[in-house]
C-alpha positions in Angstrom: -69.1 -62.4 123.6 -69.1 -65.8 122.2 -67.3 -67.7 125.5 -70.4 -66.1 127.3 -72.9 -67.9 125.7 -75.1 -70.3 128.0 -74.1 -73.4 126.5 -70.5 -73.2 126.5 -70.4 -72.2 129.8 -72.2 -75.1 131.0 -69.7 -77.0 129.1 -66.5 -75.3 131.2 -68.1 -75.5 134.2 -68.7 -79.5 133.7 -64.6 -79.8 132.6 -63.7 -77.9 135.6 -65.9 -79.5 137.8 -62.5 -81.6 139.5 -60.4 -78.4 140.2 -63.3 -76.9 141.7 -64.0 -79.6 143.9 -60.4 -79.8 145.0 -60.4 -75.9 145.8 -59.8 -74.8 149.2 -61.3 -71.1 150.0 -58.4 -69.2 151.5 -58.8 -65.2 152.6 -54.9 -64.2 152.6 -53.5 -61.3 154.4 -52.2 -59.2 151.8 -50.5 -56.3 154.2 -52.2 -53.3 155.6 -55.0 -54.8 156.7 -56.4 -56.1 153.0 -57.9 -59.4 153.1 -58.5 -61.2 149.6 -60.0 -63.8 149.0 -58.5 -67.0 146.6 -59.3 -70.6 145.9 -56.4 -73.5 146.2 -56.6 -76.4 144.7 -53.3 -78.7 145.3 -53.0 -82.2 144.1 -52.5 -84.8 147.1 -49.1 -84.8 145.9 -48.6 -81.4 145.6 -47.2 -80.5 142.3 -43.8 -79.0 141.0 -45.7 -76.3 139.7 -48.7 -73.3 141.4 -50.3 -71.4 138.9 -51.8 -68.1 139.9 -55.1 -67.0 138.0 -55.6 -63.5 137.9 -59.1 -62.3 136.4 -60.2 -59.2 134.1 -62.3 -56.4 135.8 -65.9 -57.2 137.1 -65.0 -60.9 136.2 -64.1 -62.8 138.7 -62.5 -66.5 140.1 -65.6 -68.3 138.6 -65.5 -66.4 135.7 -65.8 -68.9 132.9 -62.1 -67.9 131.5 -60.7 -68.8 134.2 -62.0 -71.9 134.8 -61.5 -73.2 131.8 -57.8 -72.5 132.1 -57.5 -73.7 135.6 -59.1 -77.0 134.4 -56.8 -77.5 131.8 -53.9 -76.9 134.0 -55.3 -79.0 136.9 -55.7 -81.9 134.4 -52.4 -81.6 133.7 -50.7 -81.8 136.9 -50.6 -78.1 137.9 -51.8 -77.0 141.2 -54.0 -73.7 141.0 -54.3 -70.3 142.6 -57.6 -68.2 141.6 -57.7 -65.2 143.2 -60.2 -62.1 143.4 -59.2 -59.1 143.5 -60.8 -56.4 146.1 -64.5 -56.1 145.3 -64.8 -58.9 143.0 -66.8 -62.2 143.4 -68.5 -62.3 146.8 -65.7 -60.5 148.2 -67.3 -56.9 149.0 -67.6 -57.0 152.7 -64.1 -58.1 153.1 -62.8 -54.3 152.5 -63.9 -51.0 153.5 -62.5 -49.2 151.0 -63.2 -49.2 147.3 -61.5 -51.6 144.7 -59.4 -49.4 141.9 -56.6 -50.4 139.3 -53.6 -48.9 140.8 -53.7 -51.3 144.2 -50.6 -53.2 143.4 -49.6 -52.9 146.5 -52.2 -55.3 147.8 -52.1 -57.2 144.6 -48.3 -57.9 145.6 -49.1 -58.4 149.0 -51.2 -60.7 148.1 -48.9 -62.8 145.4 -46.4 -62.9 148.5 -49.2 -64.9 151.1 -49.3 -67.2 148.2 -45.8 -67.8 147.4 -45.7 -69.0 151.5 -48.1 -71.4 151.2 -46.4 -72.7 147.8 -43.9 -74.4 150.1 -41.6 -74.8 147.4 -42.9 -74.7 143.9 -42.2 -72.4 141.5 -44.9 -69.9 141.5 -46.1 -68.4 137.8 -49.1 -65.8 137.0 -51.3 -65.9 134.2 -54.0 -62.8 133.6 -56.4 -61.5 131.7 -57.3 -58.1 130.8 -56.6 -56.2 133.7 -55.5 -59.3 135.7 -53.2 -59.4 132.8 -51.9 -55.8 133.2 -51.7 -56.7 137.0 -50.1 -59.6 136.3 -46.6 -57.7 134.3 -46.7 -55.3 136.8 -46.7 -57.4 139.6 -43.9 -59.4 137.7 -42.0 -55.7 137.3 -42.0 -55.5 140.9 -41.6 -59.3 142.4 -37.5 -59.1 142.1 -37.6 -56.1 144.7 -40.4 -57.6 146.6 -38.7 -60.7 147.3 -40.5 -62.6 145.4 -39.1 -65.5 143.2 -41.5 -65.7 140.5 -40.9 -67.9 137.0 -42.8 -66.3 134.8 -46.3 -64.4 133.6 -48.6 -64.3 130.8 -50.9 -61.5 130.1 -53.8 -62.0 128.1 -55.2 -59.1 126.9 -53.9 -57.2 128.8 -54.6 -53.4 129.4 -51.7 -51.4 127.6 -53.0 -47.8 127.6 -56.1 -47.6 130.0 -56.3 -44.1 128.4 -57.1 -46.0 125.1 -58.8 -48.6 126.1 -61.6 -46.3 127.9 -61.9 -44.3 124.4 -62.7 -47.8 122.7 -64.9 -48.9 125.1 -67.0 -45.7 124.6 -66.8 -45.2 121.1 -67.3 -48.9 120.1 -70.5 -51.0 119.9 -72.7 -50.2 122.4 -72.9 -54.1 123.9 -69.5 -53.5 125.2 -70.2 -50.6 127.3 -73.4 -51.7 128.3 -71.9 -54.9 129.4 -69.2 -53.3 131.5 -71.3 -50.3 133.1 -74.3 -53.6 134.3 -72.1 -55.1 136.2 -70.1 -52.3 137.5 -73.8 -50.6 138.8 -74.0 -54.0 140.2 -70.5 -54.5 142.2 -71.4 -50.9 143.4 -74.6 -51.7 145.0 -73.0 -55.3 147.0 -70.4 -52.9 148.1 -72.6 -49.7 149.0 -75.1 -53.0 150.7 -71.6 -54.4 152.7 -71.0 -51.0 154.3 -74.3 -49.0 154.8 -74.4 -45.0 155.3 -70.3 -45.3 153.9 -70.8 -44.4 150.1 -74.1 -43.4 148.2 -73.3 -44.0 144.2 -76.2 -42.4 143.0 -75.0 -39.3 141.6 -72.1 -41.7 139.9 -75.1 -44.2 139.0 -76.7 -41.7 137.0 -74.0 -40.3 134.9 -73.9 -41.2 131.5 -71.4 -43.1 130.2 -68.1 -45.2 131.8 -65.7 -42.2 131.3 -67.7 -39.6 133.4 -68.3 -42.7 136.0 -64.7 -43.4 136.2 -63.8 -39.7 136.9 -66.5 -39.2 139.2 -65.4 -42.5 141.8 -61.8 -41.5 141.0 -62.2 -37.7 142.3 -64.2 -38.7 145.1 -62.7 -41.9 146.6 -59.4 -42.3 145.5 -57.1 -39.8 146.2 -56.0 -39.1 142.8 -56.3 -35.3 141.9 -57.0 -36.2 138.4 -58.2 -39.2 136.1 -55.5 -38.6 133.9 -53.3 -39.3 136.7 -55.0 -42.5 137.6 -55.2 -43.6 134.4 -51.5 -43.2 134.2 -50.9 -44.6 137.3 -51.4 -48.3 135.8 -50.7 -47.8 132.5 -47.7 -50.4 130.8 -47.2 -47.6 128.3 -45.5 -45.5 130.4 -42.0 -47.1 131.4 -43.7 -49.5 134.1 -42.3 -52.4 132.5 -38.5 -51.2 131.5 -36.6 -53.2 133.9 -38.8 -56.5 133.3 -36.6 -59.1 134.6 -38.8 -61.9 135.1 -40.1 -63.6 131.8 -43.1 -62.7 130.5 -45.4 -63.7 127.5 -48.1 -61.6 126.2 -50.4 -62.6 123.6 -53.4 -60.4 122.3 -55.3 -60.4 119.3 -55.0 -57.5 116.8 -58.9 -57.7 116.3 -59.9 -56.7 120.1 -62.3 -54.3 120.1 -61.2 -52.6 123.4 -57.3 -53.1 123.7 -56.1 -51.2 120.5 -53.5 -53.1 118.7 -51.5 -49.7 117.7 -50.3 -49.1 121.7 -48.1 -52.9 121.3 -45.6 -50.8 119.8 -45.7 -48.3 122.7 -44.1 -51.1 124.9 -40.6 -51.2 125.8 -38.0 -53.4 123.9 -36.8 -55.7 126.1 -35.5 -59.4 126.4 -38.0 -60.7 129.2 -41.3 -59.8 127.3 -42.5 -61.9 124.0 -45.2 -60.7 122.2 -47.9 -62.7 120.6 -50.1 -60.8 118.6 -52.7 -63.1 116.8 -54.8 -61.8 113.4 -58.0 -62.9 115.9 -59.5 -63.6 118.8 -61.2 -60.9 119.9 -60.7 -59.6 123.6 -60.0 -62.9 125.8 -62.2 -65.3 123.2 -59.7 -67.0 120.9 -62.1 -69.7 120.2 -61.1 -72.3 117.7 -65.1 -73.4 117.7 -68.0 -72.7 119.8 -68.0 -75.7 122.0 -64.3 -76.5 122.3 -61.6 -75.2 124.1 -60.3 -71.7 123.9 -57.0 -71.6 121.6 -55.2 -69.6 124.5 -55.8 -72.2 127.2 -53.0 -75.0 125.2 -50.9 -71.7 124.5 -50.7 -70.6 127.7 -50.3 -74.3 129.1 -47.4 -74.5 126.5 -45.7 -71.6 127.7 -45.4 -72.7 131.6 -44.2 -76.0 129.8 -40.9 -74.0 128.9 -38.4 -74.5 131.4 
């Protein structure tokens, strides 16, 4: 909760004021139709490096995280990639159908558009939450996909989305509340994009985000169960057992909605280091209040490996 507050915000916003400006708005093909939209920002030399942001669910390009990451990469001579996934940001007219967690295929799709315009650089990811889930499994699959891709790091990311639903509903309230707003909110831009195509009141007025989940999962995914979907994107489950692309995830044991115990439900394997920090919370990992977030240098490290 702490990164949310009003005047640190302000303050990431004014340090990423130069990447923003330099920001090109790009809507990229991602294969079967999908269009998502992304913002570039490339130095006038372009650099040796493109770092692609991926953000957590409901958040979004502008999301303050994000920023403040891209800023400290710009300032350091990385070119930048934030992208939003289906249905996030301003993006709800771009797509008929409904945003859910197991389009990878797009997500790939997607990560391959970019890696044509990177014209040469080496191309990294770096995600949070479920941009940080996306992010392994998208570096799972780039090898087969054709995609050369140095490295990812997940922040955060969703292990067990199983779990993680359980936390969020048994946990303090804030968290559920704060997730459920802006879900109802994403719903009615989307139901506003494509009139007469979906009425969510009947999922508006359940209780709760696991009865909301099943409810848009039997009726617009194609799933035949939410344990199925759940499954379906889920890093607990073997997704990441022939990782050959190197990865780096750090998480903090004290995040209230990514439990700590499903870390050592992950594969063993050579290509994935784990960072687990004592705290940080889920995505905070504030040193203080008006500084920068610890993760931002730690991540900016880690692409700083050759």
């Amino acid at each position: 909760m702490l990164p949310s507050l009003s005047f640190r915000t302000r303050r990431v916003l004014s340090r990423a004021r130069a990447v923003v400006a330099a920001s090109e708005e790009v809507v990229l093909d991602a294969g079967g139709g999908v269009r998502l939209q992304g913002f570039h920002a490339r130095h006038a030399t372009p650099a040796r490096d493109l770092v692609v942001l991926h953000h957590g669910w409901e958040g979004c390009a502008d999301s303050s995280y994000i920023l403040s990451l891209a800023a400290r990469l710009w300032a350091e001579g990385y070119d930048v990639f934030r992208l939003n996934m289906r249905d996030h940001g301003a993006t709800h007219h771009l797509n008929e159908e409904l945003f859910h967690s197991c389009r990878l295929d797009e997500m790939l799709g997607a990560v391959r558009a970019i890696a044509a315009r990177a014209l040469g650089q080496r191309l990294s990811l770096v995600g949070y939450s479920l941009g940080g889930n996306f992010a392994l499994r998208l570096a799972a699959r780039a090898p087969a996909a054709g995609i050369a891709l140095r490295k990812a790091v997940a922040i955060c990311p969703v292990l067990d989305p199983a779990a993680t639903l359980d936390a969020l509903e048994k946990g303090l309230w804030i968290y559920r509340h704060y997730f459920v707003r802006k879900w109802a909110r994403s719903l009615e831009r989307k139901s506003a994009a494509f009139p007469g195509r979906y009425d969510f009141s009947e999922l508006l007025g359940e209780r709760g985000l696991t009865r909301m989940t099943e409810r848009l999962v039997l009726q617009y995914t194609g799933f035949e169960s939410m344990a199925e979907y759940l499954r379906g994107y889920a890093l607990v489950y073997g997704f990441l057992d022939g990782l050959q692309v190197p990865c780096r995830l750090i998480t903090a044991l004290d995040d209230p909605i990514i439990p700590a115990k499903d870390l050592g439900r992950l594969p063993a394997n050579p290509f994935l280091k784990i960072t687990p920090t004592p705290h940080g919370g889920h995505c905070g990992f504030l040193e203080t209040l008006d500084g920068r977030a610890w993760v931002d240098n730690e991540v900016l490290h880690e692409l700083q490996k050759d």
